[in-house]
N, C-alpha and C positions, 0 to 999 in steps of 0.2 A: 688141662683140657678146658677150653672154652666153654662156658653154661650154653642153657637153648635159648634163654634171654639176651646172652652178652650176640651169640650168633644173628641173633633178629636186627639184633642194632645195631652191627657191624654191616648185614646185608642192606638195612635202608641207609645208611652213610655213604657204601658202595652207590646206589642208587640215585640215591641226590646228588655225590660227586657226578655221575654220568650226567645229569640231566642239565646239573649248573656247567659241568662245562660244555655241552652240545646247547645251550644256549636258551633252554626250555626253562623258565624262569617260575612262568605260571604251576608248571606240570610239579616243579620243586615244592612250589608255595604248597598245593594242594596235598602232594605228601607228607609236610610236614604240618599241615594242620587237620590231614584223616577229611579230608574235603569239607571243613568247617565253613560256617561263612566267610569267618575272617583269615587271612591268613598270618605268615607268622610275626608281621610287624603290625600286629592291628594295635598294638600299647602304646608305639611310638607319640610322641606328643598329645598324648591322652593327659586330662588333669586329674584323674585319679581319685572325681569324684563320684559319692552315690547317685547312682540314677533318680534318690527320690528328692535330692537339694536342686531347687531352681536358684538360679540367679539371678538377681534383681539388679539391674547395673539402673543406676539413675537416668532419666531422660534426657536428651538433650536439652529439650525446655525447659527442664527445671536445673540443670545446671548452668545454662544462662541464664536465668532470673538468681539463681541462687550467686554469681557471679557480680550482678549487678548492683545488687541487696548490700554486699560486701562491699563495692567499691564505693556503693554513695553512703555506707557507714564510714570507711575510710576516709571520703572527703569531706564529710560534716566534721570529723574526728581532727582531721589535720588543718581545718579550717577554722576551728573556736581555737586549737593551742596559735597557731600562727597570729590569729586576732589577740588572745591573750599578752603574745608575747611581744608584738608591737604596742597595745598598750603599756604594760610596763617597761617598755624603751622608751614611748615619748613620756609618759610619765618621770622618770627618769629625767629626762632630757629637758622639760619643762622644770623640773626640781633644782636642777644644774643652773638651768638660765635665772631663774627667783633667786637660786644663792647669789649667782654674779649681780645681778641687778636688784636690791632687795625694794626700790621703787616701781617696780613694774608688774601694774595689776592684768592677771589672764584670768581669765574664767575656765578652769580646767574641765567642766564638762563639756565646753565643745570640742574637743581637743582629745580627752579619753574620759568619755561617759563613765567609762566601766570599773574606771581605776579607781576609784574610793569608794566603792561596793561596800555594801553592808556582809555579804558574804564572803570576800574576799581571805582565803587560805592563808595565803603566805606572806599579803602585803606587799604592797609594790611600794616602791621607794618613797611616794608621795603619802601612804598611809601609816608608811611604816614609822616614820617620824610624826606621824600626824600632823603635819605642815601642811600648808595651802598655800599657794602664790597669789 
């Protein structure tokens, strides 16, 4: 025999079947939420945070300047290695042409200033020999 509880909840099942299939959609909601505000999909796509966390989503303008920040690091950044790295190619390449011609005076700072650097890491071909043309 059926409890007085299990009977309650079988009669609103009865109830809501009627109402969902006679098309009363609202009338269902409101049963099934005891006429709360919300009804019974108020979760749906809710993020399931506390009411007291705000979100701070960044500005637009500060993600375009922070955007920008980046990029003209990135071109300062790819713009000394590319400078670097054509000097020690015509370095290089000036060092090649003094082997072939060992009568042939250049003055290699007009040509790559940079390449016999006092600070210079790794040595480009011209310092690394310590040779001059």
């Amino acid at each position: 025999m059926p409890s007085h509880q299990m009977l309650k909840y079988l009669s609103k099942l009865t109830n809501l079947k009627k109402l969902l299939s006679s098309g009363q959609q609202d009338e269902a909601d409101a049963l099934v939420s005891h006429d709360k505000e919300h009804g019974r999909t108020w979760l749906v796509g809710r993020g399931g945070k506390a009411s007291g966390v705000k979100d701070h989503a960044p500005s637009d303008r500060f993600v375009q300047e922070l955007a920008t920040k980046i990029k003209l690091d990135l071109e300062q950044e790819l713009e000394s290695k590319v400078n670097k790295k054509v000097q020690e190619n015509m370095a290089w390449v000036l060092k090649k042409l003094g082997d072939a011609n060992p009568g042939l005076k250049l003055d290699i700072g007009d040509y790559c200033p940079a390449s016999s650097s006092e600070h210079d890491e790794n040595g480009t071909p011209m310092t690394q020999d310590g040779a001059t043309s």
